[in-house]
C-alpha positions as CSV (number, residue, x, y, z in Angstrom):
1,X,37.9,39.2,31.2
2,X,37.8,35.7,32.4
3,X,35.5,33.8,32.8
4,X,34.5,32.4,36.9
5,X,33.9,28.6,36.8
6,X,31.3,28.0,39.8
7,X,30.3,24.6,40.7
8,X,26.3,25.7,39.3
9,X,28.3,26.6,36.2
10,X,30.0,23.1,35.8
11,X,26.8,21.6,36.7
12,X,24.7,23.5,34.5
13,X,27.4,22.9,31.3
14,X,27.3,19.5,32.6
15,X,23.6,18.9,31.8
16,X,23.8,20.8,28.7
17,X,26.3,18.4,27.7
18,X,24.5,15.8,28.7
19,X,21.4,17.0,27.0
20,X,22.9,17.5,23.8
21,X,24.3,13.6,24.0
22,X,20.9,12.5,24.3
23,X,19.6,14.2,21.3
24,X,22.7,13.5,19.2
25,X,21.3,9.9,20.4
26,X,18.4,10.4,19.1
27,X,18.9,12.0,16.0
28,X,21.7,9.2,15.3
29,X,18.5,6.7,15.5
30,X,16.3,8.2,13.4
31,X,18.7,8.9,10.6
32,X,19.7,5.3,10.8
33,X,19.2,3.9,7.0
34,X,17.3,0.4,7.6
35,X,17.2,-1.7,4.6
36,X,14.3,-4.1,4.5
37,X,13.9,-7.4,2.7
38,X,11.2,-9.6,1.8
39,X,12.2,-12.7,1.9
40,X,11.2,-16.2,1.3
41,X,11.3,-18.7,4.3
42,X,13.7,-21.6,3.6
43,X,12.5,-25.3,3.8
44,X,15.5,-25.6,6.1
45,X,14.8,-23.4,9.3
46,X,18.4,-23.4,10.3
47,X,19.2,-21.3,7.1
48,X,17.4,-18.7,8.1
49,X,17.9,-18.5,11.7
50,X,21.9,-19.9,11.9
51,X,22.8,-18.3,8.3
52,X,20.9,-15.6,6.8
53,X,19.8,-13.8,10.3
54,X,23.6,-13.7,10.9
55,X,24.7,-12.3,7.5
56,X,22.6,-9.6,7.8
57,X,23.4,-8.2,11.4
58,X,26.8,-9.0,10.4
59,X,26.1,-6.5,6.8
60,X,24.5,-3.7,9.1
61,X,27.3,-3.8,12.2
62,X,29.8,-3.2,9.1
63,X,27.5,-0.9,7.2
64,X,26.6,1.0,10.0
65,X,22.5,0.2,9.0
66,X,19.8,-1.7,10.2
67,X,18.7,-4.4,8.3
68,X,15.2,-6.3,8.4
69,X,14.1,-8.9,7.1
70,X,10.1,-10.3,6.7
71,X,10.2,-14.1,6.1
72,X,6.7,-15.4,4.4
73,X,5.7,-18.8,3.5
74,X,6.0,-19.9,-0.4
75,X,2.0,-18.9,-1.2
76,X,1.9,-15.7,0.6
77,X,5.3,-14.3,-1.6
78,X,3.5,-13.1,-4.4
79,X,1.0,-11.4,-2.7
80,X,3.4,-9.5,-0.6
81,X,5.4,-8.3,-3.1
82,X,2.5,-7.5,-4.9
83,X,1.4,-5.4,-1.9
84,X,5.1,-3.7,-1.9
85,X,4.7,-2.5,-5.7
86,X,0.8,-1.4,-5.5
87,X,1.6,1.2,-2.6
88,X,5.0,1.7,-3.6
89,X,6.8,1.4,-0.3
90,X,7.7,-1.6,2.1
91,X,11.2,-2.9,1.1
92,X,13.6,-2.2,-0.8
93,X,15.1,-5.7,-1.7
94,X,12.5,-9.1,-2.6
95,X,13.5,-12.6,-3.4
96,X,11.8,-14.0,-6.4
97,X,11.3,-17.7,-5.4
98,X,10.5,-20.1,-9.0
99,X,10.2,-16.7,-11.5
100,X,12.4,-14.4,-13.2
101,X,13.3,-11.0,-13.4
102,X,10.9,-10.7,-16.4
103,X,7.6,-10.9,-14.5
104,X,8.4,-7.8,-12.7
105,X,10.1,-5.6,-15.2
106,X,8.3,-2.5,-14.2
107,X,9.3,-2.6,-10.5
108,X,13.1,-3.4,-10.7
109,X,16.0,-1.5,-10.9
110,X,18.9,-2.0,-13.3
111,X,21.4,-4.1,-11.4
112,X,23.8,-4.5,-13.9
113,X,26.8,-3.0,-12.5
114,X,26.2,-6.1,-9.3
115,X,25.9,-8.9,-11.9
116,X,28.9,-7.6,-14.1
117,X,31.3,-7.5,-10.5
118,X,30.2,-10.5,-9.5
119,X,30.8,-12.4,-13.0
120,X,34.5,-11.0,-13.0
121,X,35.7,-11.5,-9.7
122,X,33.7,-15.5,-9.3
123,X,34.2,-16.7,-12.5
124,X,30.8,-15.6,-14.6
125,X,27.5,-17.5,-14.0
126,X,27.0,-21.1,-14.8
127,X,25.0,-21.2,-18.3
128,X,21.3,-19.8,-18.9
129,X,21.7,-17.8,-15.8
130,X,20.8,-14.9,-17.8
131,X,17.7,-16.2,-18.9
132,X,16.4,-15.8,-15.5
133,X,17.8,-12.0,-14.1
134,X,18.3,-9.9,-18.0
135,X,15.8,-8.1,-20.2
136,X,16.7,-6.3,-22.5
137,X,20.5,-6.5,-22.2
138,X,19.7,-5.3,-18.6
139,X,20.7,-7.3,-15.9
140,X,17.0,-7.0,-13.6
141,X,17.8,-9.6,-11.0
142,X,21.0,-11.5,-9.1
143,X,20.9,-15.1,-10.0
144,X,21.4,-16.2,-6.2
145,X,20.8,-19.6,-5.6
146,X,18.7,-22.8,-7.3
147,X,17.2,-26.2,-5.5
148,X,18.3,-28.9,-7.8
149,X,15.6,-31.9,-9.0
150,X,17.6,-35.4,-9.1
151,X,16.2,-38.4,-8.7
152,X,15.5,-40.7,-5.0
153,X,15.7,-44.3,-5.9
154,X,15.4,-47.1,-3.5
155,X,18.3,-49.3,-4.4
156,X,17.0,-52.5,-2.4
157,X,13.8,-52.3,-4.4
158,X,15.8,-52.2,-7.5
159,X,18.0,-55.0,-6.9
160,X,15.4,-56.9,-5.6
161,X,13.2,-56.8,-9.0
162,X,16.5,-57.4,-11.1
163,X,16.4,-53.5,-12.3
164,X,19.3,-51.6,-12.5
165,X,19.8,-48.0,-12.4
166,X,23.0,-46.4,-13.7
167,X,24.6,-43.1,-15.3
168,X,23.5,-44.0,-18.7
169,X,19.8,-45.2,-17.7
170,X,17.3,-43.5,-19.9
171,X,14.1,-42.9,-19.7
172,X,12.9,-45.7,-21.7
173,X,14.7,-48.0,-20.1
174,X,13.0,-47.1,-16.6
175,X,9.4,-48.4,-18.1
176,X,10.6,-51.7,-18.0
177,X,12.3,-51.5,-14.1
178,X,9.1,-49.7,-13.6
179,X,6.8,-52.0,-14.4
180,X,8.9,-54.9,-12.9
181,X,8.4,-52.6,-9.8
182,X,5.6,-52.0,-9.5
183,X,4.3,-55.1,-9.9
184,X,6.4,-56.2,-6.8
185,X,4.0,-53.3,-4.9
186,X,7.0,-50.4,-4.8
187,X,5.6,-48.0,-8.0
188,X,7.4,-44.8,-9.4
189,X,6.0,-41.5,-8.1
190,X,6.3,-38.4,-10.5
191,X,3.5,-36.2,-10.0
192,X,1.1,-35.2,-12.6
193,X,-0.8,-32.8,-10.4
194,X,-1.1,-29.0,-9.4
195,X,1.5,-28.4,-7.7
196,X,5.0,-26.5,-7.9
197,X,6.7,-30.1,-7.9
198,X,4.9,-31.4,-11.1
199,X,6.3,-28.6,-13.1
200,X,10.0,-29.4,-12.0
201,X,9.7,-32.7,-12.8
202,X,8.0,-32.4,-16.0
203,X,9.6,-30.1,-17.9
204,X,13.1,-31.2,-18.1
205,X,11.4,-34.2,-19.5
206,X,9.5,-32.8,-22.0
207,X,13.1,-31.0,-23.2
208,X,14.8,-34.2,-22.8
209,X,12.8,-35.2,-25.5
210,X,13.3,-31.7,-27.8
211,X,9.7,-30.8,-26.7
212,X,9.9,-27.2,-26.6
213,X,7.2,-24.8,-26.2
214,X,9.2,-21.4,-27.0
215,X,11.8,-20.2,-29.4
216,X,15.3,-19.0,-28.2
217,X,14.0,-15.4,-28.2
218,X,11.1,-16.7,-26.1
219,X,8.2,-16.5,-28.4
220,X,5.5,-18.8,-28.0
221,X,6.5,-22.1,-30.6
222,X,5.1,-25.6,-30.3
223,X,7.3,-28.4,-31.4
224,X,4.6,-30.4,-32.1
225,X,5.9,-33.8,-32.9
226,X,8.3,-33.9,-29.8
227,X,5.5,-32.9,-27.8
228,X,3.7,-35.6,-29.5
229,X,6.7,-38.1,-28.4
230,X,7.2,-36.5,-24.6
231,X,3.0,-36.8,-24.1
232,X,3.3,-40.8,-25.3
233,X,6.0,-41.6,-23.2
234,X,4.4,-39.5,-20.1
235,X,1.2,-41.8,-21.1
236,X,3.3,-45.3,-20.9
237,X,5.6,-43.9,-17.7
238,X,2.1,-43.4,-15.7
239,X,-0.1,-46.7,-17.0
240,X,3.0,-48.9,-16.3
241,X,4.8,-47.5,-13.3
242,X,2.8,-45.5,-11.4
243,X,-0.5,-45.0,-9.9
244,X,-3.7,-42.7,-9.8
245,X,-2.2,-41.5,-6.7
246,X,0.0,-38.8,-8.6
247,X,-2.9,-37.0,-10.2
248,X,-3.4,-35.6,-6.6
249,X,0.0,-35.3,-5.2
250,X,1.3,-31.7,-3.6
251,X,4.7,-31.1,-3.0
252,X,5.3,-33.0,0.5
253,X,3.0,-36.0,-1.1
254,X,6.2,-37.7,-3.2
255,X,8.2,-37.3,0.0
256,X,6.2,-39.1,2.0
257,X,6.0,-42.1,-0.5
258,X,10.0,-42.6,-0.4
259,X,9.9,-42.1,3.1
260,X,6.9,-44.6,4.0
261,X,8.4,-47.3,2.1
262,X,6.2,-47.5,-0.6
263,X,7.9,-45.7,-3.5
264,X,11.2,-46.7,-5.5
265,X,11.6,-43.8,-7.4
266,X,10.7,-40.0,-7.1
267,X,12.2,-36.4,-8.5
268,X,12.9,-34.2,-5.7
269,X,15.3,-32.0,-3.4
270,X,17.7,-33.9,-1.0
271,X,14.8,-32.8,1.4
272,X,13.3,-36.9,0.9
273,X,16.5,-38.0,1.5
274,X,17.1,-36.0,4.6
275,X,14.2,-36.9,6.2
276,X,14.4,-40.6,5.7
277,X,17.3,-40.5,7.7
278,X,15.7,-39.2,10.4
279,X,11.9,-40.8,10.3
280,X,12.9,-44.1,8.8
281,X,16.2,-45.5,8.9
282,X,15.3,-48.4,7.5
283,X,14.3,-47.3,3.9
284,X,17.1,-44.4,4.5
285,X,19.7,-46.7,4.1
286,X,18.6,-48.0,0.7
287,X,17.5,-44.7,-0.7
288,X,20.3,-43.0,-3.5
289,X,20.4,-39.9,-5.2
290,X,21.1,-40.7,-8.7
291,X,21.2,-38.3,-12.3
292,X,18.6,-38.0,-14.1
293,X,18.0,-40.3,-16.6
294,X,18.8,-39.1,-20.9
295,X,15.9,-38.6,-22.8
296,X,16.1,-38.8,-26.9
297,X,17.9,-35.3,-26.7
298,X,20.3,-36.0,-23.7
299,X,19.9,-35.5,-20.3
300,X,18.5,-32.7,-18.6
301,X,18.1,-31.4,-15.3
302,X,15.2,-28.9,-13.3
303,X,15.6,-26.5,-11.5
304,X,13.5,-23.7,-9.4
305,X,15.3,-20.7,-8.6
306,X,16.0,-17.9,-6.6
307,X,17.3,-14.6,-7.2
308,X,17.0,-11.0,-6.0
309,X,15.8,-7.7,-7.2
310,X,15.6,-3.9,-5.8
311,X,12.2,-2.2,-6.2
312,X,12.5,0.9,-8.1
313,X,11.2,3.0,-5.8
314,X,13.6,2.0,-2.7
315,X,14.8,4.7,-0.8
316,X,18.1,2.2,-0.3
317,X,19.0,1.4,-3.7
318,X,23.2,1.7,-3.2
319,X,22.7,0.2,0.0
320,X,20.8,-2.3,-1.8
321,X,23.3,-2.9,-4.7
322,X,26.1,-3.3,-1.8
323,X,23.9,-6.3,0.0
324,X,23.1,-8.2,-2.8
325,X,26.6,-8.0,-3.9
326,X,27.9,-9.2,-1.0
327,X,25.2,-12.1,-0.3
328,X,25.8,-13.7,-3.3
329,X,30.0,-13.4,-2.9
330,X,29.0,-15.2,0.1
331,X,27.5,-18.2,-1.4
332,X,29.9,-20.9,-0.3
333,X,28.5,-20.1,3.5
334,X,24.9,-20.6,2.4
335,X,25.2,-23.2,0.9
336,X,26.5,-24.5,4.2
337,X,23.9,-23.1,6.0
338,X,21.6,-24.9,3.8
339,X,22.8,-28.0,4.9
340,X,23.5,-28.7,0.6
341,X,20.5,-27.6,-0.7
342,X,21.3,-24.0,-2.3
343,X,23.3,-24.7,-5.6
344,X,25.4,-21.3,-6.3
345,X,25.0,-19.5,-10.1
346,X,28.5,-18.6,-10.5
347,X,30.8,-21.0,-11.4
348,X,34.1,-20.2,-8.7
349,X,31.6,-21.8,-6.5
350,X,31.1,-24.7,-8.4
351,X,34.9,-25.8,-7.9
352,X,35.1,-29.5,-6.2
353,X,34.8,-29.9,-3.1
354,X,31.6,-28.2,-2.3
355,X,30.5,-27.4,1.0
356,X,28.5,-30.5,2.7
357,X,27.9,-32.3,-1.3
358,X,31.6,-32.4,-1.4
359,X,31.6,-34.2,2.3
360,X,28.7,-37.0,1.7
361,X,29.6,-39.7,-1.0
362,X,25.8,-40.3,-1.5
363,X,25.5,-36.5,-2.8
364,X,28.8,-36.1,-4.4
365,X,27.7,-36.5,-7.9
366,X,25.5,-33.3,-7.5
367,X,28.8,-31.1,-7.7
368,X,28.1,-31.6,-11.4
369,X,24.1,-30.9,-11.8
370,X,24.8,-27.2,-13.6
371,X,26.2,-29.3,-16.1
372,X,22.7,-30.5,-17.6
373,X,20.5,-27.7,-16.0
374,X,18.2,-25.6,-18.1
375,X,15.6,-22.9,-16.5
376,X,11.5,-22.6,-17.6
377,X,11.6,-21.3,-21.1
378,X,14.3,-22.6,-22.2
379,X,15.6,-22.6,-25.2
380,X,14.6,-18.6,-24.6
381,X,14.3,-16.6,-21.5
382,X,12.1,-16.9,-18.1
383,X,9.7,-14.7,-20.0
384,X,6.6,-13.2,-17.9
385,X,4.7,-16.1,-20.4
386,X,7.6,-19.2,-19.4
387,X,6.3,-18.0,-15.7
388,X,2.9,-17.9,-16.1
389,X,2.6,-21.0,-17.7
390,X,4.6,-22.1,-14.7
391,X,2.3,-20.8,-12.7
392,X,-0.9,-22.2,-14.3
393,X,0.3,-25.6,-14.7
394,X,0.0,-25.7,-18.1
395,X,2.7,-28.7,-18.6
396,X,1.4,-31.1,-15.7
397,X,-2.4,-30.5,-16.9
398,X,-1.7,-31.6,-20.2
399,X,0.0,-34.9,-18.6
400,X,-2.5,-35.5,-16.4
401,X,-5.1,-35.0,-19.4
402,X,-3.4,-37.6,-21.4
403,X,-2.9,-39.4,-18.2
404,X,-6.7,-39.9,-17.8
405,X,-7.3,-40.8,-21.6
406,X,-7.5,-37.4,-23.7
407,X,-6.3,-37.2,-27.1
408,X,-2.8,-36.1,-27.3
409,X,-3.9,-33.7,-30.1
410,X,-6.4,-32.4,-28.0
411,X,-4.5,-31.9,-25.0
412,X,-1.6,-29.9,-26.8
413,X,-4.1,-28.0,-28.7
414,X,-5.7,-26.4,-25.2
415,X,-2.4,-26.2,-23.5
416,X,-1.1,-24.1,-26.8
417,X,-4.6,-22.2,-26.0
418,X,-4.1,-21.0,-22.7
419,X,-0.4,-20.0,-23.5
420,X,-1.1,-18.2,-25.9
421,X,-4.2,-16.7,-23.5
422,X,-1.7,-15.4,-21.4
């Protein structure tokens, strides 16, 4: 028999329909997948808020996700992912900002599959990239990005002192332009202090000189006379061209000694150089980035990096795999966004020119910085040890010991001490 279609019949099939929308609605947004990220907050706001914020509304409009990110300062990183891994829950990606996949072993997931994509499609990673993201043949960690460490020079200080500064300046050389300078009231400024700088500045010296502290395998190994020669030469490089100053520094302190005038020569991120040019003109227009200079072994760049890892217990983890695949094929934007300060891992994106270094003639010659980079713990990997010697400042205490007068001998011997503490 037929059925009679009465106008309360239409109406009433009309709110059932409607009904049933709104709880298809709603069960649509709770079954959502969100994917959240901890994440650390980049020295250049824009990179966050113009870049990264973009790239990921972009990933979840294609993925059909949410995706949210929690930006925290440098010192509050550890302890939130700390926090993630004690209750087991929170996000499902974190950035590891200066360490390794090494120092949290137990929390990640095996990422191997990303890495190995990513190295044939781009090119591989640039060397000792997997010293910072494999353990045990396991790939841990995305190599993502790393700030690079040249050195700020102020050229009109230089040429006014009768000091040069070239491509094949070494570090002896620069006690004898140091001394000249700062004599003439413009000292060097390498910090021998507490602070995340110190260690970037430091250690490529100390390997410049063949002072290792760890094997290739990354066991704990002191190669005592280059230690011996790298703890001299710190001596000389702080009596003769700088002052007390440094034992003190933090990591804004060498920037505002460029900046203020009173500096000719730091080791820092373009962030110096960048800011110059907006708070002092003056001293911007005399201010160069320049290489590093070669120690006794060659020459040899710092580096602190970033990568990315997926806690084990993410709810997310192909999700996860897909978004860390596809940030890192997107390097060449943030390195954009980052107005030149990300430097990409895998070499496709180390072809010339690069975004905004390729553009400025002042910054062009750090298209080539992978070329003498090493990573903490090198010759071996960014073992949990490399990072907490990193971490406890083993390296710029044991400058700043000698520094103040300490035996050499008994400097190394307590650094050696409290690595081997660890």
């Amino acid at each position: 028999m037929a059925r009679r279609l009465t106008r309360r019949t239409l109406l009433k099939a009309g709110l059932t329909a409607g009904a049933a929308t709104i709880l298809s609605r709603r069960a649509s947004a709770q079954s959502e997948t969100t994917l959240k990220i901890v994440q650390w907050k980049h020295f250049v706001p824009d990179y966050d808020k113009k870049y990264f914020d973009t790239f990921t509304k972009d990933f979840g409009a294609k993925h059909n996700c949410k995706v949210e990110v929690d930006y925290v300062a440098t010192a509050d990183l550890p302890t939130a992912i700390a926090g993630d891994i004690s209750r087991g829950g929170g996000h499902d990606i974190f950035h590891l900002n200066g360490v390794g996949a090494w120092l949290y072993d137990n929390a990640l997931v095996d990422v191997t599959d990303v890495a190995d994509r990513l190295a044939k499609e781009f090119g591989g990673f640039i060397p000792h990239s997997e010293s910072i993201g494999k353990v045990k043949d396991k790939w841990l960690a995305i190599p993502y990005w790393y700030i690079s460490f040249p050195m700020i020079i102020n050229r009109g200080y230089f040429n006014k002192v009768g000091a040069e500064y070239t491509d094949k300046t070494t570090w002896h050389d620069l006690l004898g332009a140091g001394t000249k300078l700062k004599a003439a009231g413009f000292p060097f400024g390498i910090p021998y202090s507490q602070t995340p700088d110190s260690n970037d500045n430091l250690f490529p010296l100390m390997v410049a000189y063949g002072a290792y502290m760890f094997d290739k395998d990354g066991k704990i190994s002191f190669k005592r006379k280059e230690i011996t020669e790298s703890l001299q030469f710190g001596k000389e490089l702080f009596d003769r061209t700088m002052t007390d100053e440094v034992l003190s520094w933090d990591d804004s302190s060498n920037n505002r000694f460029i900046i203020s005038g009173k500096g000719s020569m730091i080791c820092n991120p373009i962030s110096a150089y960048r800011t110059a040019a907006k708070d002092n003109p003056d001293v911007y227009q005399n201010l160069e980035v320049v290489k590093t200079p070669v120690g006794p072994k060659g020459r040899v760049n710092g580096a602190r990096t970033m990568s990315y890892g997926i806690y084990n217990f993410s709810k997310n983890q192909d999700l996860a795999r897909t978004f860390l695949y596809e940030m890192v094929a997107d390097s060449l934007k943030g390195m954009e966004g980052s107005t030149g300060y990300n430097h990409p891992f895998l070499k496709a994106f180390t072809k010339k020119p690069q975004p905004v270094l390729g553009n400025e003639p002042k910054l062009q010659l750090l298209q080539d910085y992978q070329d003498d980079l090493v990573f903490i713990g090198y010759p071996g990997p960014m073992t949990k040890t490399a990072t907490a010697m990193y971490a406890k400042f083993i390296i710029p205490t044991m400058f700043a010991e000698v520094a103040k007068g300490k035996p050499i001998r008994a400097a190394m011997d307590d650094a050696e001490k409290k690595l081997r503490a660890i």
